[in-house]
VODREN-145957 format. One record per residue (C-alpha): residue in one letter; x, y, z. Coordinates in steps of 0.001 Angstrom, whole numbers, padded with zeros to 6 digits, always signed. Layout:
BEGIN
aXYZ/...
This chain:
BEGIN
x+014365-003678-001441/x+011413-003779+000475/x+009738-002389+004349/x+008044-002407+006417/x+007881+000383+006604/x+009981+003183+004971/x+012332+002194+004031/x+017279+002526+003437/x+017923+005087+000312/x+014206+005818-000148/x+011589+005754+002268/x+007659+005598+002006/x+006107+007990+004144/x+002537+006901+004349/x+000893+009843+005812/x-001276+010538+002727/x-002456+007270+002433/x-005888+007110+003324/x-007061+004239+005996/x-009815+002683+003214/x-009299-000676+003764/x-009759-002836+006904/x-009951-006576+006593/x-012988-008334+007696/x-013274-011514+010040/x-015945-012568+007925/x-017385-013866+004436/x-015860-016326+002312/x-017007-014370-001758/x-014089-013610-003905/x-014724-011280-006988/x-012813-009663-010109/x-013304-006120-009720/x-010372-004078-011559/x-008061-002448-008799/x-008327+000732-010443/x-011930+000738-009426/x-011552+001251-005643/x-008736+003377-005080/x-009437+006812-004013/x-008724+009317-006012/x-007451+013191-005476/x-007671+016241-007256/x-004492+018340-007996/x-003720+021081-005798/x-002412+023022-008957/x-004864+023090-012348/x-002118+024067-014614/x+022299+000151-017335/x+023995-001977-017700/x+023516-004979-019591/x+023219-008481-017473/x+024299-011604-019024/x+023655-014947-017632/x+023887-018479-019076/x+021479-020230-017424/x+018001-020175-018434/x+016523-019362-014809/x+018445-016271-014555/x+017472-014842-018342/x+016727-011172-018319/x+013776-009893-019496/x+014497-008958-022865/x+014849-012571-023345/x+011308-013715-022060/x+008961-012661-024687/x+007954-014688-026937/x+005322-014561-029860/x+002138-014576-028886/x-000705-016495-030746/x-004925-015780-030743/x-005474-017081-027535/x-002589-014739-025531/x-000558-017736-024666/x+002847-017188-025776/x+004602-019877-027799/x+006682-022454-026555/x+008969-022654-029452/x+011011-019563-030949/x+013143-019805-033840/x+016888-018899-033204/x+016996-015175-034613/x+013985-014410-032844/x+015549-015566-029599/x+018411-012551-029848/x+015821-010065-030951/x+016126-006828-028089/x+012975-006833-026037/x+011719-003542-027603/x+011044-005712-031266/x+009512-008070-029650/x+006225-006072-028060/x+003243-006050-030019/x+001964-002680-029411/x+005628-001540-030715/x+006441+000969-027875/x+010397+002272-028174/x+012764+001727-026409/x+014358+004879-024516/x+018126+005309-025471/x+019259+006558-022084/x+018452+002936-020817/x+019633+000484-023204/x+018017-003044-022985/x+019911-005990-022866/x+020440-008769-025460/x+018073-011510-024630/x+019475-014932-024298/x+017512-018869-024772/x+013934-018391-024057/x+012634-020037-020643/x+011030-022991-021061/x+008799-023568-017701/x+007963-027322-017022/x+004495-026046-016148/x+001785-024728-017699/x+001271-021214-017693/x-002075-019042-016959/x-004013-018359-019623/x-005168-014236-020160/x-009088-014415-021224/x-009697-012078-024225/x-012704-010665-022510/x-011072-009892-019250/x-008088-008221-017659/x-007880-010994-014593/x-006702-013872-014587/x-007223-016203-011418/x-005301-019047-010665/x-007223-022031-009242/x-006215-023003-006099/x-007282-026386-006019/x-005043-027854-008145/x-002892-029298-005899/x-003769-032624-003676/x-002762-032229-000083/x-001967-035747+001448/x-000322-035831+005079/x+002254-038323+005961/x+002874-038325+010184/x+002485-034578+010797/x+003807-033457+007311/x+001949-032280+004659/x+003080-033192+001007/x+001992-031354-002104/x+001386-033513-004881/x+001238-031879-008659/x-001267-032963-010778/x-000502-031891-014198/x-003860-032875-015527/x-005419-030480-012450/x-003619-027334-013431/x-006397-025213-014239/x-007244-021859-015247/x-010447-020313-013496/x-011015-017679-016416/x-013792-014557-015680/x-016645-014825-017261/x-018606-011090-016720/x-017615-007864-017606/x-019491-006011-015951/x-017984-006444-012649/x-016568-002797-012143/x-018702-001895-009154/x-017566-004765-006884/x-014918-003998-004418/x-011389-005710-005166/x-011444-006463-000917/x-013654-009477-001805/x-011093-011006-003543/x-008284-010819-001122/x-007608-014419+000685/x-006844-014895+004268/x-003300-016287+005625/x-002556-019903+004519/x-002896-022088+007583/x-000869-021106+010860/x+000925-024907+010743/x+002142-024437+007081/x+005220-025772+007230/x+007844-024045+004199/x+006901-024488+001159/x+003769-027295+001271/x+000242-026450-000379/x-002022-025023+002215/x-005944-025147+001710/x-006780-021700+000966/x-009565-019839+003290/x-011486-016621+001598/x-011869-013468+003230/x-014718-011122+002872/x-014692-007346+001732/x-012569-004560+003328/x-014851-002200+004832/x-014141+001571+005511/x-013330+002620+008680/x-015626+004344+011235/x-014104+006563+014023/x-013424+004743+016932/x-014284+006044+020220/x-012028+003250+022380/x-009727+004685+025063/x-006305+004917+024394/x-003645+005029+027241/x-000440+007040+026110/x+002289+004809+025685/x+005848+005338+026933/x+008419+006142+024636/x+009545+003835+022151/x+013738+002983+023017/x+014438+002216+019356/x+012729+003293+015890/x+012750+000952+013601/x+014370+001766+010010/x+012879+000482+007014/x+012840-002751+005976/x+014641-003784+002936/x+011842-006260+001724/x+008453-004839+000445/x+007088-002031+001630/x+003985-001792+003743/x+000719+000027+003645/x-003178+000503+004583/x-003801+000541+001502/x-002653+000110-002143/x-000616+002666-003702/x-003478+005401-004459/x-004810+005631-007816/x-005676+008846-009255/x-007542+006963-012361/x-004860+008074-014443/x-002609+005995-017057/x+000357+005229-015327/x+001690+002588-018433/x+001041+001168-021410/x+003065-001911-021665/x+004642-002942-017973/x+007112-006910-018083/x+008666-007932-014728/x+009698-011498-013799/x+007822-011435-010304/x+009475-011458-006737/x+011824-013914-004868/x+011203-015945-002009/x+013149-017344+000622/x+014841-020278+000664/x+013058-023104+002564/x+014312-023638+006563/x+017451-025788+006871/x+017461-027524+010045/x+020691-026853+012315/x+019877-029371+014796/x+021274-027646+017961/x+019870-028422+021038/x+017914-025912+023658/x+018727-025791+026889/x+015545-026029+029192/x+016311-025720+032934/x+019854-026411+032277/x+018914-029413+030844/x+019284-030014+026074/x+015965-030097+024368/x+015538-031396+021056/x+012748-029563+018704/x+011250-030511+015532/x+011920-027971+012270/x+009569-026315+012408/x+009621-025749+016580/x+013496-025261+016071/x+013134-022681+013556/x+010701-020542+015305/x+013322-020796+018641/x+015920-019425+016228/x+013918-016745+015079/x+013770-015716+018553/x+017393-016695+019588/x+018624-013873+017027/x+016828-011200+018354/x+019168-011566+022054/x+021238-008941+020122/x+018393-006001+020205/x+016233-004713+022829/x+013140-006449+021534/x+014465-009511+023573/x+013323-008319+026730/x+010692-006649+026300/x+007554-008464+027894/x+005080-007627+025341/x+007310-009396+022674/x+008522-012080+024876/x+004886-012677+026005/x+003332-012388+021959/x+006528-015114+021083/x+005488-017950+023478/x+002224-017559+022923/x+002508-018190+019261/x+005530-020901+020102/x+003646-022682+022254/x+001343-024007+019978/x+004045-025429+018323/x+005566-026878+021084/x+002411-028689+022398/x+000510-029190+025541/x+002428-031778+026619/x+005648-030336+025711/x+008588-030742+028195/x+009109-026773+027647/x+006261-024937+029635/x+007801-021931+030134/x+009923-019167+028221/x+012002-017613+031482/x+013189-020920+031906/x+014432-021545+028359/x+017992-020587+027828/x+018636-019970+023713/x+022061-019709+024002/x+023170-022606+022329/x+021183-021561+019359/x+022622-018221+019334/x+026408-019293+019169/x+025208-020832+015751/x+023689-017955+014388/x+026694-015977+015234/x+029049-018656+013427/x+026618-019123+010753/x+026446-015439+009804/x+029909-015120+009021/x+029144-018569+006400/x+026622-016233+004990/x+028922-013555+004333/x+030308-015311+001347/x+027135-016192+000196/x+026167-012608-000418/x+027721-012312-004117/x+026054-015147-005271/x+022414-014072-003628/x+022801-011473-005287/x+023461-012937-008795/x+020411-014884-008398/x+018208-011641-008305/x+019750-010103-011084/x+016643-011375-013164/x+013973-009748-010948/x+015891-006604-010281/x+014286-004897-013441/x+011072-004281-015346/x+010255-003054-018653/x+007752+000000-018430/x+006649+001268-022161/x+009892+000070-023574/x+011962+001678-020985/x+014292-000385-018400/x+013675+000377-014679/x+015054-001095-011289/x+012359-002242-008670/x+013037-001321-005294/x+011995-004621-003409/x+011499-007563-005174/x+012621-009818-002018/x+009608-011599-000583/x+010337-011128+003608/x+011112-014496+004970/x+009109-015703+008580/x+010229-014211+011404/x+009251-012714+014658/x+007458-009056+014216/x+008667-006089+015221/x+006904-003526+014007/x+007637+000301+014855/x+007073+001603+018129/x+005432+000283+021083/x+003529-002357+018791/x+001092-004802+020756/x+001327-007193+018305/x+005501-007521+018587/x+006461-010671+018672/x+003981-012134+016577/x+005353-015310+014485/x+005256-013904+011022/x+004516-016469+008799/x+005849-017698+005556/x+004499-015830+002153/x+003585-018290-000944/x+003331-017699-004355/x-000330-018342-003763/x-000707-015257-001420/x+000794-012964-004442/x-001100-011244-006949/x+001307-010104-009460/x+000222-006764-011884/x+001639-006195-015554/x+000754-005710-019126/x-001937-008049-020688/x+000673-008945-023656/x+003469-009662-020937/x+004468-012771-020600/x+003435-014223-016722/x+006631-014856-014666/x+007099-018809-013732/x+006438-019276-010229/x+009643-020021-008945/x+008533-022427-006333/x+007689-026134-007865/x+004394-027260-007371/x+002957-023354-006617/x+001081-020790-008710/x+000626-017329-008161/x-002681-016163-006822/x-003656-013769-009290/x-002479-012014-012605/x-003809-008231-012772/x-003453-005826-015973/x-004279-002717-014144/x-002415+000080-015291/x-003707+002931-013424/x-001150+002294-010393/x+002348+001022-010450/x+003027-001810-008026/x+004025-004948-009884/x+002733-007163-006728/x+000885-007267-003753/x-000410-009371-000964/x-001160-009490+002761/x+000526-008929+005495/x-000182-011358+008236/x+000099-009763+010907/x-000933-006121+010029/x-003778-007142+007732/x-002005-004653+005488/x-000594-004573+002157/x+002441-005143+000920/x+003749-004424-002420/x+006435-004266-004825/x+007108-001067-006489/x+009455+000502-009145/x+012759+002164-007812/x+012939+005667-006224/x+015119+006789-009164/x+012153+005420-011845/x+010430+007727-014094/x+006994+007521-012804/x+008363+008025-008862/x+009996+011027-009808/x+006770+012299-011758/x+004910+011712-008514/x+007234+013380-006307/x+007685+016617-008580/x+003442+016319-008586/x+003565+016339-004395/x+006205+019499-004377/x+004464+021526-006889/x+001180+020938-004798/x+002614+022329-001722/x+004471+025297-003323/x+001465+026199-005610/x-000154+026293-001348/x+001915+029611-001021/x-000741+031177-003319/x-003441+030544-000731/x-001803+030230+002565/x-003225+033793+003719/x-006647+033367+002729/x-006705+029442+004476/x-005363+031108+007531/x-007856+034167+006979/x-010425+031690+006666/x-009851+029708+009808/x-008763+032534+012230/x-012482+033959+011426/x-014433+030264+012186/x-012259+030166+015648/x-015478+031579+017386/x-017923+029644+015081/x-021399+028996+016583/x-020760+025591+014499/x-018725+023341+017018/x-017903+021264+014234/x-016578+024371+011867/x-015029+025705+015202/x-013635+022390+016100/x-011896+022752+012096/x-010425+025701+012318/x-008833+024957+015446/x-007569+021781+014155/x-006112+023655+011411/x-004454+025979+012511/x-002530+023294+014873/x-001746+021427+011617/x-000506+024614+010004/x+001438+025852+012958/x+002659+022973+014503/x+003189+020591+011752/x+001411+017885+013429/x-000439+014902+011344/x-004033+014749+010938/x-004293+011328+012675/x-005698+008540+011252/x-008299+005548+013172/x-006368+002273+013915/x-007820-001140+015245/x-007534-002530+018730/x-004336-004817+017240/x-002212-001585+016391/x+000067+000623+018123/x-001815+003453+020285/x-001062+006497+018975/x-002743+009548+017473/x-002458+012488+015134/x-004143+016047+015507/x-007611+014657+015211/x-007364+011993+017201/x-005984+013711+020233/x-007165+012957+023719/x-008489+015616+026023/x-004919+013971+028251/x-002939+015099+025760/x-002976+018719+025521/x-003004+021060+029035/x-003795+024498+028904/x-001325+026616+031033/x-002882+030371+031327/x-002962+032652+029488/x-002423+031124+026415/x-000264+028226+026693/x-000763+024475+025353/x+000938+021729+026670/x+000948+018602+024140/x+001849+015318+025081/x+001360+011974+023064/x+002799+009549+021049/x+002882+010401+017443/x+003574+008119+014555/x+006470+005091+014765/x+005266+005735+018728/x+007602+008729+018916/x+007033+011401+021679/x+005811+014961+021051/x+006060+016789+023809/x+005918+020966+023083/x+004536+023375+025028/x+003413+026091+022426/x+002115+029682+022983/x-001293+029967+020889/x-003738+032950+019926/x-005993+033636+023339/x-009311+032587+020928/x-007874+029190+019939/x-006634+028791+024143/x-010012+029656+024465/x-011239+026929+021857/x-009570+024361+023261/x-010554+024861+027096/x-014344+024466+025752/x-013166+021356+023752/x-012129+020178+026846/x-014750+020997+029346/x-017108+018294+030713/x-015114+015050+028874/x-012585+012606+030720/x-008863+012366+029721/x-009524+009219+027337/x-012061+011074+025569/x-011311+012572+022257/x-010267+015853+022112/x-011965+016703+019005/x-015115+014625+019114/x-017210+016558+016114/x-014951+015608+013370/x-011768+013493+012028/x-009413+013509+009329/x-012192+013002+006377/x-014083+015616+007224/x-011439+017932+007876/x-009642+017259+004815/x-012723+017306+002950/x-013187+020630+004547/x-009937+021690+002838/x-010516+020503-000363/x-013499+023338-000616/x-010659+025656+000121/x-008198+024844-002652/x-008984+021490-005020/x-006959+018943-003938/x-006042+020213-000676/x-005072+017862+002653/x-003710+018159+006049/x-000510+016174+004517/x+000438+019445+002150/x+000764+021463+005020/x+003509+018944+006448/x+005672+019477+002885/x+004777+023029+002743/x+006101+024120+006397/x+008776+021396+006060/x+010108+023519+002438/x+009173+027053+003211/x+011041+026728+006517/x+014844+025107+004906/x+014370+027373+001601/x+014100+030984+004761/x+016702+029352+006288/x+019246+028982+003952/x+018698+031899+002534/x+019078+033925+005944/x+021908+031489+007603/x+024489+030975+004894/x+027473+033141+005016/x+031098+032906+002879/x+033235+030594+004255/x+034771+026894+003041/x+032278+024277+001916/x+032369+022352+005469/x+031272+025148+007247/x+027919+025911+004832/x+027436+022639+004852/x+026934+022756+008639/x+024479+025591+007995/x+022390+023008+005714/x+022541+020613+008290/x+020966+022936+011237/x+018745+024150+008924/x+017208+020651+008249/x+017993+020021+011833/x+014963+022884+012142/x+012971+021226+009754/x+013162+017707+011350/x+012142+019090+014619/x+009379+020707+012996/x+008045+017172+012212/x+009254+015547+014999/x+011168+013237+013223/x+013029+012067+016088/x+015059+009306+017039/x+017218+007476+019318/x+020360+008101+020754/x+022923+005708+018923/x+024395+003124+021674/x+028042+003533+019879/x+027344+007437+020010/x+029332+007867+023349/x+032058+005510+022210/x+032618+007998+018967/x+032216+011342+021249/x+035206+010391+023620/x+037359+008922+020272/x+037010+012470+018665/x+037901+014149+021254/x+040994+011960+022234/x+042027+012819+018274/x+040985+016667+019277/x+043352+016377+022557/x+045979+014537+020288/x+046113+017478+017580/x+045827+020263+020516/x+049316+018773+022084/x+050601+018535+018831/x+049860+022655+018081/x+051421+023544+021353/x+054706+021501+020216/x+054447+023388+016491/x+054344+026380+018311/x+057443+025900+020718/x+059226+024401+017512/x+058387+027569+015623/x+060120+029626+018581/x+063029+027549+018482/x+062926+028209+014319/x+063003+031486+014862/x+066419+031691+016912/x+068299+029272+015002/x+067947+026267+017598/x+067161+022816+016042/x+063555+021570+016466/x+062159+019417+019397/x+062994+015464+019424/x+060121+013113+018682/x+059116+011129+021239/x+060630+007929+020242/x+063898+009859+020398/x+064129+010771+016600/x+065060+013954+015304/x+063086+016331+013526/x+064215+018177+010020/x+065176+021458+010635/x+062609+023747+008826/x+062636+027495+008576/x+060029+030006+010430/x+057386+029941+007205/x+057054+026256+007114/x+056300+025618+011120/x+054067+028801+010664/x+052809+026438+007602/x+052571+023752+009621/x+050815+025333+012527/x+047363+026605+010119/x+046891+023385+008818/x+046925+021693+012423/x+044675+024436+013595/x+042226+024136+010804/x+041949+020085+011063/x+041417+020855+015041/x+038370+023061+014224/x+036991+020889+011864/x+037561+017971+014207/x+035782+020371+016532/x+033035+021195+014696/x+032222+017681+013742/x+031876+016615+017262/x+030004+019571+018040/x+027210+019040+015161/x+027213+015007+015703/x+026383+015861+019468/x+023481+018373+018204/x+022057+015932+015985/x+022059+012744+018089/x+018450+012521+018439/x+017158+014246+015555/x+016664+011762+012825/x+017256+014338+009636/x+016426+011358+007093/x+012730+011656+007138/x+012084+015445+006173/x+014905+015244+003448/x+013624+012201+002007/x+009794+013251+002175/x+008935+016875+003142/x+011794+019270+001588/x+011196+020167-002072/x+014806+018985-003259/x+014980+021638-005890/x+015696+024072-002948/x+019015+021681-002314/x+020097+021750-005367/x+019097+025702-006014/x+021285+026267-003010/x+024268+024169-003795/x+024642+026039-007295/x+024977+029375-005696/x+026838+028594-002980/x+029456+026073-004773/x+028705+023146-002760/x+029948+019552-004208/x+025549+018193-004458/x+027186+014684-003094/x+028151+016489+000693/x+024228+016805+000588/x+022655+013594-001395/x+023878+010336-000502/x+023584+007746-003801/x+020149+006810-003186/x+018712+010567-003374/x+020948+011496-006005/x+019096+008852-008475/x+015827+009422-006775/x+015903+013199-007495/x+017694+013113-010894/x+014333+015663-012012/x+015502+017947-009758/x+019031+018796-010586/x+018034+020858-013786/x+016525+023321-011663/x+017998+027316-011944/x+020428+028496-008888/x+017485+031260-008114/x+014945+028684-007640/x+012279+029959-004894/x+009801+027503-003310/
């Protein structure tokens, strides 16, 4: 489902995303340029189910929602009983097959939406909904939507040659902050997305995040949309859209303000909840998010509000609800998840495939990762009308599954493979909907990124040839390159990418402050900073004298907020290494290090022995690789609890050897064994069987042992990341075929399904 970032089974990484779209403050134009048009494109590094039934029409799958289509690409309202049980496959015009690993299901009764659906213009691939369509009235300090049905309205394009205007035009701004759920805001425009230009603001390094945040199971986020190489990515594409929340149901508990109840409206009372359910994390007192909460709850509260401050607010009651009502939900799961059975798959050329995140987040409070200034932040509620949803010009569009809303766009673009975007509200963001790690076209794209960094092996010496020579440049820029480089290469570090004022501060290789890096003669560097998801790096690192050298002149004559490498940033340098090798960018060196380093390692660390202990060998080695990236995290607050319960069970099996062992004497001169301690008598056994006896209580004490040992080891390294993202899984299944090891002690579920291309791949494999 989908994140905020990265992610469950499958995370995002973003890192070679490029930061080409900002949101303006400004303009109110809208175009219809195609998507494909605008995203940036990059060369290659290398030239070389189940069926689901349901009776009600709502929940139909999507074999069952095509329908004939007449002249004018609206699809007929009436089908004839045979055609109705027609598979999907017979019932696309372009008559792509249907792949016979995933078998489609039978469709059932047609849906028959109560509105009328968007018309697709012949002469153009996008289809915008009107947004005026809907009267607003207000009634007290509600506002009521009221459908029209003579006002739904299709606002159809009318050029073609639009391919040179930027898509950012058309993106909206955030529906009204007082939309209450599920009422018809007036919608604002927003003007284009603009590139960014380095910024030269001062950042102060932040202290070190307590808790990084894991990926959220609703859509994921990013700068931009998923990158576009201009490529086909489909031919035919049918989804049924995303879900949405359920509207707020008011609980009517009181808040207790100076001791004394409170009573709030809905939509004050559900923003107090929102904030009531965090008392279990360590967001709750944190000032920033405490401080970006009443700020936003405020204006819902009023000026003349008998609540006029937070400290003195006690959410308590609130709380006990939420901790009653969660265990109502937990019955309510099966059923929630019935109801997204529909939406849960998409038909791409024929072929069935899962969707990761078709969950629309509901409002809440934002977190984001790190030291975010903007935690806190009331997150407000996504509408149909914020959604543009992308699919096949044939496909039938998905009925908006809100009364009295429309979507706010259809899109045919079939050079990228998000079914839906929109804005995030808070970030300024995207978010999207995407196919399933374990789809076809993910695991195309993955193999694409491995190949790229193992195909860098081929060129690594003359890259590092290249930049060792330009560390005495006269150039500073060139100088200022190579430097930055070899860093990259060396230390794994990001490139570092320009943020806004309204994001969390902190920086990547070429965004580096003169504060964060000390020289320490001769030759040592000292880095200190906040890297991505706010995590610390701190390393102190012995370089080559001439790039010690390098970096003292970076440094001369600037203050600590000013920017270590002032001559160039992460375009420039990646542009830089794209005249090296063709599709070349600080982000392959990341995979490349991250691979080389687990494929050496396993092949110099793994020795004979029982499957537990190589798979401990694995596990350091990507404990190598992890630190590498500095993909750390933090230390568990249960991990103490599970430290002193394995090694009462370690103490536990050690008393129990020592009586095996006195037992075993006894054996051995005909005396009967030891009572139990409950007074019972054991069997009498001979010598062999306590001696038996004794090696299997030894070796479940050393695994015990070991298990401890390696969970203490890897309590703040967060091995997730790098075996998600950065290691080349062909080397992890190369490995487990010569060694014997079961591929499941290595890949959960998840990765098993998302790497399903790599499990074909020959026990010698060599990155």
């Amino acid at each position: 489902m989908a994140t905020e970032a990265r992610h469950d089974g499958y995370s995002n990484d973003d890192d070679d995303k490029p930061l080409v779209f900002k949101r303006s403050d400004h303009g109110d134009s809208e175009d219809v340029r195609p998507l494909s048009s605008i995203i940036s494109r990059n060369a290659p590094l290398d030239t070389p189910s189940k069926i689901i039934k349901d009776e009600s029409d709502d929940e139909a799958p999507i074999s069952s929602r095509f329908k004939k289509k007449h002249g004018n690409g609206i699809s007929d309202s009436k089908q004839d009983s045979t055609d109705e049980t027609k598979p999907l496959v017979h019932k696309l015009q372009n008559g792509s097959k249907v792949s016979g690993k995933r078998p489609l299901e039978k469709g059932s009764s047609a849906d028959q939406s109560s509105m009328k659906k968007p018309k697709v213009s012949s002469s153009s691939t996008t289809v915008a909904v009107k947004q005026d369509s809907l009267k607003i009235k207000k009634q007290g300090d509600k506002r009521k939507a009221v459908v029209s049905p003579k006002q739904l309205s299709i606002k159809e394009d009318e050029t073609d040659d639009d391919d040179d205007v930027p898509i950012s035009k058309r993106i909206k701004s955030d529906s009204s902050n007082n939309k209450p759920p599920y009422a018809k805001p007036k919608v604002v425009k927003q003007s284009s997305i603009s590139s960014v230009t380095k910024s030269k603001v001062a950042r102060v390094v932040s202290p070190r995040s307590k808790k990084v945040m894991k990926d959220s199971k609703y859509a994921k986020t990013s700068k931009s949309l998923p990158c576009s190489d201009g490529k086909k990515k489909w031919t035919t594409l049918v989804h049924n859209g995303v879900t949405f929340p359920p509207p707020y149901k008011p609980h009517g508990t009181q808040i207790l303000y100076k001791g004394k109840p409170v009573n709030l409206s809905p939509e004050q009372e559900e923003v107090a909840t929102m904030f009531a359910v965090m008392r279990e994390t360590d967001y709750y007192n944190k000032p920033q998010f405490r401080e970006n909460f009443w700020n936003d709850w405020r204006k819902l509260l009023g000026k003349n509000h008998v609540i006029q401050t937070l400290d003195d607010c006690d959410f308590t009651p609130i709380y006990e609800w939420h901790l009653e009502d969660k265990k109502e939900k937990k019955a309510s799961r099966k059923e929630k998840v019935k109801e997204g059975e529909k939406y849960m798959w998409a038909v791409v050329d024929g072929v069935k495939e899962k969707v990761a995140n078709f969950r629309v987040e509901p409002p809440g409070l934002f977190r984001g990762r790190g030291i975010h200034p903007q935690m806190g932040k009331l997150k407000k509620r996504i509408y149909p009308s914020d959604i543009t949803l992308n699919m096949g010009k044939d496909a039938p569009i998905p009925e908006c599954p809100i009364p009295g809303e429309r979507w706010k766009e259809i899109k045919h673009d079939n050079t990228i493979a998000c079914l839906a975007f929109w804005n995030d509200p808070i970030t300024k963001g995207f978010k999207y909907v995407s196919l399933s790690a374990s789809s076809s076209l993910k695991g195309q794209s993955d193999k694409k990124k491995y190949e790229k960094a193992r195909n860098l092996k081929d060129h690594i010496e003359s890259i590092r040839a290249t930049y060792t020579k330009n560390f005495t440049a006269k150039d500073v820029s060139m100088r200022q390159i190579a430097v930055a480089t070899f860093l990259i290469d060396k230390l794994a570090l990001r490139a570092g990418n320009e943020k806004g004022d309204d994001e969390a501060d902190t920086v990547g290789c070429c965004t580096l402050k003169v504060g964060n890096v000390d020289c320490i003669p001769p030759n040592k560097l000292k880095f200190d900073f906040l890297g991505k998801d706010s995590i610390q790096y701190v390393n102190t690192v012995e370089v080559e004298p001439l790039v010690y050298k390098a970096i003292g002149q970076f440094r001369a004559g600037k203050s600590n907020s000013d920017d270590l490498f002032d001559k160039i940033d992460t375009s420039k340098l990646n542009a830089h290494l794209k005249e090296l090798v063709p599709g070349l960018t600080a982000k392959v060196f990341r995979t490349y290090n991250a691979s080389i380093t687990l494929d050496v390692m396993l092949r110099q660390e793994t020795r004979d022995g029982d499957v537990n202990q190589k798979v401990i060998v694995y596990q350091q080695a990507n404990k190598e690789v992890a630190i590498i990236c500095n993909h750390q995290r933090t230390v568990s607050k249960s991990h103490g609890a599970q430290i002193e319960k394995l090694a009462g069970k370690i103490e536990q099996l050690r008393e129990g050897l020592k009586e095996l062992k006195t037992n075993l004497e006894r054996a051995k001169k005909g005396k009967t064994p030891l009572e139990e301690s409950d007074g019972k008598k054991k069997r009498n056994l001979t010598p062999e069987a306590w001696e038996k006896k004794i090696a299997q209580q030894m070796m479940k004490t050393e695994k015990m042992e070991r298990d401890m040992q390696t969970k203490e080891d890897l309590k703040t390294v967060a091995l997730g990341t790098s075996k998600i993202n950065y290691m080349d899984p062909r080397i992890t299944v190369a490995w487990c075929k010569r060694h014997e090891v079961p591929i499941e002690k290595i890949f959960n579920k998840s990765l098993l399904e998302k790497f399903a291309w790599a499990m074909d791949v020959e026990p010698d494999f060599t990155f």
